[in-house]
N, C-alpha and C positions, 0 to 999 in steps of 0.2 A: 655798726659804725655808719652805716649808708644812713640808715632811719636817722641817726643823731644828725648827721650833716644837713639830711633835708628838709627834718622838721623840728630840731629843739630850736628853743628860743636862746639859752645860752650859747648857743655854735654860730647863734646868728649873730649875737654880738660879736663875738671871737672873731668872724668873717668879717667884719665891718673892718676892724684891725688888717685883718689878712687883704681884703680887698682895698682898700685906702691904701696899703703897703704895696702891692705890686701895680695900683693904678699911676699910685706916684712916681714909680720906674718909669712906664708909658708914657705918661703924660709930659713927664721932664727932657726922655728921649725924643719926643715930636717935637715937643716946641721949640728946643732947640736947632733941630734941623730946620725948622721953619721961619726961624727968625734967621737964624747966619747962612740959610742958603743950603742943600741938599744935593748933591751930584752922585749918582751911587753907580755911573758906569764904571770907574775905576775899578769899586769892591767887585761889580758881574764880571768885567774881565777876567779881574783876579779867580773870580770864582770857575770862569772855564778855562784856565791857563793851568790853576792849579787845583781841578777836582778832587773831592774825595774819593781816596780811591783805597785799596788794602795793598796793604804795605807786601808783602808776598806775592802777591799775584800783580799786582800793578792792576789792575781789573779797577774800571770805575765801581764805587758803591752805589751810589744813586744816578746813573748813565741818563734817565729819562730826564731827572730836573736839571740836570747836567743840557740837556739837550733843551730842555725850557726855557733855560738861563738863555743861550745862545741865541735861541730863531725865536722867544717871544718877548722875554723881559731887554734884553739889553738893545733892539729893537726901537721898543718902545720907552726907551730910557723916561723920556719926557715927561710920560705919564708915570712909570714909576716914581720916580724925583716927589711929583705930587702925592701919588697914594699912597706910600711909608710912610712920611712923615702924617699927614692927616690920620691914616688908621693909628698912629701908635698914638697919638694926641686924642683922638676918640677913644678909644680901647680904654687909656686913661680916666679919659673922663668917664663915661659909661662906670669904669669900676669906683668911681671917687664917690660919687654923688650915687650910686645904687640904681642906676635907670638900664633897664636892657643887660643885667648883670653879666646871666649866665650868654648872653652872646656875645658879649665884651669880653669877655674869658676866652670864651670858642675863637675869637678871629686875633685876640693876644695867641694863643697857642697856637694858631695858622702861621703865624709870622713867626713866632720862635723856630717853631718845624722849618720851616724854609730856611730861615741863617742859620739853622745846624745843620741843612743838606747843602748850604751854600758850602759849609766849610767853619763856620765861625761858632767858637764855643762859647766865649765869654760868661754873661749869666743866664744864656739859655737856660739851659737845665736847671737852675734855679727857678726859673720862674715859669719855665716850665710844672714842676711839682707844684708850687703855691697856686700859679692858673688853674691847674686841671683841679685842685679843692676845691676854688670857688665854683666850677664851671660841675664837678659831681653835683653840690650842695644846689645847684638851680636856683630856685625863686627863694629859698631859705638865704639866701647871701643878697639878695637884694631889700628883704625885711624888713633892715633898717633904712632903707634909702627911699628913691623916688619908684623902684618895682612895688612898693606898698602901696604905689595911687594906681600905676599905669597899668601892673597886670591884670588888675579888676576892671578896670575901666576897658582893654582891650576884652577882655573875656566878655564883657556886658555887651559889647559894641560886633563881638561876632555871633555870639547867640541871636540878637535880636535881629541881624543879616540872614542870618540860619531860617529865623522861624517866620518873617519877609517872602522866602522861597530866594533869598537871592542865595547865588551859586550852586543850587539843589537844579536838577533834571526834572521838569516836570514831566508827570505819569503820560505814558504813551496812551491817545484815547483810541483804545481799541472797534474796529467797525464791525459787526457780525456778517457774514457771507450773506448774501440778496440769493432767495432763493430762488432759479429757475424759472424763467415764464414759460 
């Protein structure tokens, strides 16, 4: 099933569907916060007011994003406000048009993970599962899109840095011991 997703050509089609389908979630959820305006200290409040926690034990479940929420995101609301909304309007785009696929996928599913350790289920989990396909399937889900220019052209562009000497160590010149006068 791995081999299908990575390298047929009919899965790549399928993925275009799949990816156009969960980019349009993204992309509909950004832009909207970005056009009417975004304030998400409420929802952090909310999220350390009333963490997840198990219901038996009262024990938080996720105590440390629990504690991230608190002393770093709600904090720095300001900049979150901004970087929701713009990653889920990228993430979007990235899956729409097939450019940067599979890390489009990756920081979609960063974000889903975070609003389901926030507390919020909604279509997480959906798209959770449809993310993490595109994001198995790598450079095969972006096939049909703009990864058919750029991973070639990135691959070209770091070989040719490679064989340059740049980012390579150059060989230590070793001196032979001076013998004795």
């Amino acid at each position: 099933m791995m081999k299908f997703l990575r390298e047929n050509a009919y899965a790549a089609g399928l993925l275009v569907l799949l990816r156009i389908y969960v980019g349009w979630q993204w992309l509909d959820a950004g832009f909207h916060k970005l056009k009417d305006g975004f304030d998400a200290a409420g929802f952090l409040k909310g999220a350390i007011a009333n963490p997840v926690a198990d219901r038996a034990t009262g024990e938080l479940v996720y105590p440390t994003f629990t504690t991230f929420i608190e002393h770093g995101a709600l904090p720095n609301v300001k900049l979150v406000n901004l970087v929701i909304p713009l990653g889920e309007a990228l993430v979007g785009l990235g899956l729409i048009v097939g450019g940067f696929t599979a890390a489009a996928a990756f920081f979609g599913l960063l974000m889903n993970f975070m609003f389901l350790f926030a507390g919020t289920v909604s279509t997480n989990p959906w798209l959770i599962l449809l993310g993490g396909i595109v994001m198995i399937a790598g450079a095969n889900a972006g096939r049909f899109g703009l990864d058919y220019y750029l991973l070639p052209f990135i691959r070209k562009h770091v070989r040719r840095h490679r064989k340059d000497g740049g980012g390579e160590t150059p060989p230590v010149k070793r001196i032979p011991p001076q013998a004795a006068h």
